[in-house]
C-alpha positions in Angstrom: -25.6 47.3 20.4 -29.2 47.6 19.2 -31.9 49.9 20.6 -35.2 50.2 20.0 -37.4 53.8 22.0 -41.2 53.8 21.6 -44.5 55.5 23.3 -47.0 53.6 25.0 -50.1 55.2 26.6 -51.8 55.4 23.4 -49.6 58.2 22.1 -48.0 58.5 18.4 -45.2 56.0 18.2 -41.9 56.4 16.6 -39.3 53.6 16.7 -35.6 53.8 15.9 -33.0 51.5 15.7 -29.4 51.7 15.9 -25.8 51.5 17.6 -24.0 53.7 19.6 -20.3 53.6 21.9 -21.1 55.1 25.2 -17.6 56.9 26.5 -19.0 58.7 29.4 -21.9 59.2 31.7 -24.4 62.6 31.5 -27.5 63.4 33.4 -30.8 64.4 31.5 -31.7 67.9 31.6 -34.9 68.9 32.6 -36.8 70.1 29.3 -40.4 69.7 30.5 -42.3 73.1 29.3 -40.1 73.9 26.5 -40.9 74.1 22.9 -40.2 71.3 20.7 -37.2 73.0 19.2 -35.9 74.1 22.3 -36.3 70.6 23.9 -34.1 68.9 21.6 -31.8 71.3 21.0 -31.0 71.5 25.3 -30.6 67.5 24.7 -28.2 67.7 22.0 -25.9 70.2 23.8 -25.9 67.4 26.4 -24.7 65.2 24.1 -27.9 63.1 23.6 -29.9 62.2 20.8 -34.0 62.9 21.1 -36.0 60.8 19.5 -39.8 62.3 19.4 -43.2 61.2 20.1 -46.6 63.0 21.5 -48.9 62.3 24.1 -51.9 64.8 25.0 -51.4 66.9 28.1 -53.5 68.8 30.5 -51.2 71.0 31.8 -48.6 71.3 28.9 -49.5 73.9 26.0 -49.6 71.7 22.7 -46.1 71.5 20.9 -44.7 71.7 24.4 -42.4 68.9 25.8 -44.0 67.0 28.4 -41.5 64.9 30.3 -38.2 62.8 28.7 -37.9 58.8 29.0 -35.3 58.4 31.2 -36.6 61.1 33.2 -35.0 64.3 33.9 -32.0 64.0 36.3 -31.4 60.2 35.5 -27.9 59.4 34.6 -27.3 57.5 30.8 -24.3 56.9 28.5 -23.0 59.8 26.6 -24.6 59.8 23.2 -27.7 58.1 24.3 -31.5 58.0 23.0 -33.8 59.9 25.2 -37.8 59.7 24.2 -39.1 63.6 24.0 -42.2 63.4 24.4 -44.6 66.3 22.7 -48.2 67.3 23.9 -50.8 67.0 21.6 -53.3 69.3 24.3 -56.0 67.8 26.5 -57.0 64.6 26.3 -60.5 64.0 24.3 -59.6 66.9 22.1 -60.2 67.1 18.1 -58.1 67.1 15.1 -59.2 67.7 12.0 -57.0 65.5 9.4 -54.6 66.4 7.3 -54.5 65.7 3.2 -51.8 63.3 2.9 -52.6 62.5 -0.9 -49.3 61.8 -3.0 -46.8 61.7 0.4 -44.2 58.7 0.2 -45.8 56.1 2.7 -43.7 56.8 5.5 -43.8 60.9 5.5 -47.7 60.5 5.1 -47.5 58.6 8.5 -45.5 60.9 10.3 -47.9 63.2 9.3 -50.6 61.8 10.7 -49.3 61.0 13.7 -47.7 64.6 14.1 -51.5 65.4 13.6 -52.1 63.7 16.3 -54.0 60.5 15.0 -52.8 56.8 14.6 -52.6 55.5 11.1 -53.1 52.0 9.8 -52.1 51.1 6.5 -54.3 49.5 3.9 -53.5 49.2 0.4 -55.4 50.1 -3.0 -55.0 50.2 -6.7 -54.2 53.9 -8.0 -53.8 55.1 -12.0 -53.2 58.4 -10.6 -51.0 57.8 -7.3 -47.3 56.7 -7.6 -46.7 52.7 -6.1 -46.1 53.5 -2.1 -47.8 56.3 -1.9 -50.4 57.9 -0.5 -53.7 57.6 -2.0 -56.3 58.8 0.7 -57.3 58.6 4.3 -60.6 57.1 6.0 -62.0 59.0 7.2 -61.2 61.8 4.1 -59.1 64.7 5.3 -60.5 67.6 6.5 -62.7 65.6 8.9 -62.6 66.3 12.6 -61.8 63.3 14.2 -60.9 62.6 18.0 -57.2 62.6 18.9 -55.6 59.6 19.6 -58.4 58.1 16.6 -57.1 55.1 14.7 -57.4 56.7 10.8 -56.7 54.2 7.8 -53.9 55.4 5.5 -54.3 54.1 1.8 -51.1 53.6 0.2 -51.5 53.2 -3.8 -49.9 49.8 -5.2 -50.0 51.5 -8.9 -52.4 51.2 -11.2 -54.3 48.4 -11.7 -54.2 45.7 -14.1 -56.9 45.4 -17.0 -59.0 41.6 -16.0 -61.4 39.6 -17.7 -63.8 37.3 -15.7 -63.8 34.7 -18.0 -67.4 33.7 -19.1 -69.4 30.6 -18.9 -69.5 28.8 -22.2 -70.4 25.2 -20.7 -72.8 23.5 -23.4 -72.9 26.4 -26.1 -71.7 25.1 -29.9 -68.4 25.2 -30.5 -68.6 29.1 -32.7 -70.8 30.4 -30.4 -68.3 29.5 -27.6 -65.2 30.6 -29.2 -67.4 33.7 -30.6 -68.5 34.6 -26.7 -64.8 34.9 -25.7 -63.1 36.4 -28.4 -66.3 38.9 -28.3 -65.1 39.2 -24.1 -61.4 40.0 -25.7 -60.1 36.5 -25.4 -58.2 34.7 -27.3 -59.4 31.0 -27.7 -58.1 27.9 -29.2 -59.8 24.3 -28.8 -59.1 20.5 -27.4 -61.5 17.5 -27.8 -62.8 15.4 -24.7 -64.9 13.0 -24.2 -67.9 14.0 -22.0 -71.1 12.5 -20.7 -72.9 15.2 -19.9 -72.0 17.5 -23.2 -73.5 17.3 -27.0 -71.0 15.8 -29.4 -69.6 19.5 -30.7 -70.5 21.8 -27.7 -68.6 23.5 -25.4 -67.4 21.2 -22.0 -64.9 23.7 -20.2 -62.4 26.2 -20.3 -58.9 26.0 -19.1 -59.0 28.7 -16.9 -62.0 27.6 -15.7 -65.5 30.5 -16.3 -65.1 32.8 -13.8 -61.1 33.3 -13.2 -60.3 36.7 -14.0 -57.1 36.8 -16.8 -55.5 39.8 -18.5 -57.2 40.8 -21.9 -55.7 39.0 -24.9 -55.0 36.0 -22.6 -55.6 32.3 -24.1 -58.1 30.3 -22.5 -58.6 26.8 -24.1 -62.1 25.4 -25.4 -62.7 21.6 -24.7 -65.6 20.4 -27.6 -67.0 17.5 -26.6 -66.5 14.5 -29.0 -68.9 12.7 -27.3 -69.4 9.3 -24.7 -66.7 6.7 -25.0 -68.3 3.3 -24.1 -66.8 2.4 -20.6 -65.6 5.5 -19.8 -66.5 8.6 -18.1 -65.9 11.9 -17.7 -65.0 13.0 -13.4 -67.4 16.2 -12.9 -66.6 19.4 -11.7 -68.5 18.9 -7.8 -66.4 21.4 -6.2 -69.0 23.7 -3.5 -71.4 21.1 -3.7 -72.5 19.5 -0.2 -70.5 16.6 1.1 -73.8 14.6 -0.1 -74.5 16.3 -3.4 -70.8 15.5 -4.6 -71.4 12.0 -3.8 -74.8 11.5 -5.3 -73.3 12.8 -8.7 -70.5 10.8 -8.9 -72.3 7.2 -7.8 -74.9 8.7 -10.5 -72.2 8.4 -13.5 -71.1 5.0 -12.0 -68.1 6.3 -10.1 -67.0 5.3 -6.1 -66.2 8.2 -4.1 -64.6 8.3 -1.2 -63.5 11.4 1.1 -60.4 12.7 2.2 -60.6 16.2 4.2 -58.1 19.5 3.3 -58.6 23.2 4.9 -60.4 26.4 2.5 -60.3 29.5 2.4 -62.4 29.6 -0.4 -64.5 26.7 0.4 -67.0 27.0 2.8 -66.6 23.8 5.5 -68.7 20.6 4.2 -68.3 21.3 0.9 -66.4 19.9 -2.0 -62.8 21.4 -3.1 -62.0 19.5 -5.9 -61.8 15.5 -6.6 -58.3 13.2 -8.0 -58.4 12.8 -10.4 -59.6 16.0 -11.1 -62.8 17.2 -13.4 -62.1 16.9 -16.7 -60.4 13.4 -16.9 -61.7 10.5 -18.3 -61.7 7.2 -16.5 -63.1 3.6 -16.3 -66.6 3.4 -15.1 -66.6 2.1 -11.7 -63.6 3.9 -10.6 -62.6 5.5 -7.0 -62.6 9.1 -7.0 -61.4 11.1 -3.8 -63.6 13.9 -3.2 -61.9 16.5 -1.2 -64.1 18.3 1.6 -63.2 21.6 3.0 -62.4 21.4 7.0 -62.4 25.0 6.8 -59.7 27.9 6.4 -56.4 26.9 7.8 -54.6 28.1 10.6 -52.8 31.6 10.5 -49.0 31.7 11.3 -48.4 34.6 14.1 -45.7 37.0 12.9 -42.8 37.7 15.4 -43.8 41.3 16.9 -41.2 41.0 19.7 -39.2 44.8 19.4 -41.7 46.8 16.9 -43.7 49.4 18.0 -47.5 48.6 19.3 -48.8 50.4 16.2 -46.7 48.5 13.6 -47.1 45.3 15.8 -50.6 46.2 14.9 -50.2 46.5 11.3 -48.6 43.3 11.4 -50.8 41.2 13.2 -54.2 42.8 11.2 -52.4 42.6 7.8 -52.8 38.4 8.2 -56.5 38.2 9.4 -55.1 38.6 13.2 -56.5 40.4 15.9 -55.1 41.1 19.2 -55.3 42.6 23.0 -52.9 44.8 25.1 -51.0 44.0 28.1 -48.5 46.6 29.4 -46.4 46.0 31.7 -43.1 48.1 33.4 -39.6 47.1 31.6 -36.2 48.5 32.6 -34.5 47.2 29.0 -37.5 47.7 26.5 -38.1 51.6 26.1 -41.9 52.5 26.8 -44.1 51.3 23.3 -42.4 48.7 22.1 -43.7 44.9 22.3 -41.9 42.7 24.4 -43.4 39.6 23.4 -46.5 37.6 22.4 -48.8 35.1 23.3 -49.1 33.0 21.5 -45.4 33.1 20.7 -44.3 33.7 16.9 -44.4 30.5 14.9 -47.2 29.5 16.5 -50.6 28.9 14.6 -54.4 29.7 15.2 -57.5 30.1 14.0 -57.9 32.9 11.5 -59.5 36.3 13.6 -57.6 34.7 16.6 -56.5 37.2 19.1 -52.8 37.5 19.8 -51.5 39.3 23.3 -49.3 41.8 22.9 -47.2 42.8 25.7 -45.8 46.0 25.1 -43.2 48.0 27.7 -44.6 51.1 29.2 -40.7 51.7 30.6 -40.0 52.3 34.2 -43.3 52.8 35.2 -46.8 52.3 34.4 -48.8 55.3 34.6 -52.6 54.9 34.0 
């Protein structure tokens, strides 16, 4: 069997899964009051297995438990999971953050939320801080935040690599050009084409095109233009230009456009993503060229959430351009915390910053 026990209410959220055999039936002692240690130590001599999270309390001194999920005096398998649940103090209270610089990503997160705080993760480049861990915290630690605050957890992905933006050499002679990159530490090399628009011995393109960001040392071809070939001509590069600009260019060399739509996420909606056959190649005058026009960034695939935690259901949904909203409702198979399902369901597609329901289990009852 598979289990999953998590914290709703806004509280820190830890999720386990696992197996167990259940044997026999005990009753949960009552631990409410007693320290952390205490707690699950009166649990495991009952032959149960806490598994923690925190919650702020009025009444109950911080590091106290507050109550158990089953409740005190309910009746579970032998060797079951019980959520101990930890007061973090009063509610509206302040923490001040902990430095989590250098923890492995999942101990900085306990950290945090043993601090009281829910983290989100974001990632960064780091030459100082091992890949997968942590790199900083926004707000930096040692501020005093609220508790319960949403703080972003950066988690290094190593150090980053050494890029280029290739520059613009359209139209400069051919040494200049190939003097402009290798001065950018480039490595060039050159191809002919025939070009309408370009001098007979100048510069046309690059292959990446100006702009894309290579390693240093990388080769980036040089087309020289060789000049106009009677009859022919050279597609341009109309790719951001307006629906009508793209056209006007091409009718202007002598070519027939017609449109075709695609989605962007580059390409703002209206505008040209990229013709076929594409710039660069040479063709009869008076041919068809299909100028692509963005219909704007494409629908975002929702993840499956179903059984994670709120917070990581979070993560999941933020980490592809999704936002969402909380339902809660009372569940007597899903432990308190963890998502029961979404709407819309996973699979399904929407609009990028869409919001996605989350219905997440609050347990046997819903307490506001």
């Amino acid at each position: 069997a598979c289990a999953a026990v998590g914290f709703a209410g806004g509280s820190a959220v830890t999720t386990v899964r696992g197996g167990w055999d259940t044997t026999s039936a005990v009753s949960v002692p009552q631990v409410a009051g007693e320290t952390r240690a205490a707690a699950q130590a009166i649990l495991a001599d009952a032959g149960l297995e806490a598994v923690t999270g925190s919650e702020p309390s009025r009444s109950v001194p911080e590091g106290s438990a507050t109550r158990t999920d089953p409740p005190g005096g309910a009746t579970v398998d032998d060797g079951a999971r019980v959520a101990l649940f930890i007061s973090t103090g009063p509610p509206g209270a302040t923490v001040k953050l902990p430095d989590v610089t250098g923890s492995e990503r999942d101990a900085a997160r306990a950290i945090l939320r043993d601090a009281g705080v829910r983290p989100r993760l974001r990632t960064e480049a780091s030459a100082t801080i091992a890949a997968d861990h942590a790199t900083r915290t926004l707000p930096p630690a040692g501020t005093t935040v609220d508790r319960d605050a949403r703080v972003t957890l950066l988690i290094s992905t190593g150090p980053a690599t050494q890029t280029i933006a290739i520059p613009d050499v359209r139209g400069k002679p051919r040494a200049e050009a190939l003097a402009t990159l290798r001065g950018a530490g480039l490595r060039p090399r050159t191809a002919s084409e025939p070009s309408d628009e370009i001098d007979e011995g100048a510069a046309t393109r690059t292959d990446p095109a100006a702009g894309t960001e290579v390693e240093r040392g990388a080769v980036v071809t040089v087309f020289v233009s060789s000049g106009r070939v009677p009859g022919r001509v050279t597609v341009p590069n109309v790719a951001n230009a307006a629906r009508a600009d793209a056209y006007a260019t091409l009718e202007n060399l002598g070519l027939q456009p017609e449109g075709a739509t695609e989605p962007s996420a580059a390409v703002a909606e209206g505008a040209a993503t990229r013709t076929d056959p594409v710039a660069g190649t040479v063709v009869d005058e008076g041919s068809t060229v299909t100028v692509f026009i963005s219909s704007g960034p494409p629908p975002l695939l929702v993840p499956k959430v179903a059984g994670l935690g709120e917070s990581d259901a979070q993560d999941a949904l933020g980490a592809v351009g999704l936002k969402w909203s909380t339902t809660r409702t009372e569940s007597a198979t899903v432990a308190a915390g963890v998502v029961i399902d979404s709407n819309p369901d996973a699979g399904q597609r929407i609009a990028p910053g869409g919001i996605v329901e989350l219905i997440v289990s609050c347990g046997s009852s819903c307490i506001d």
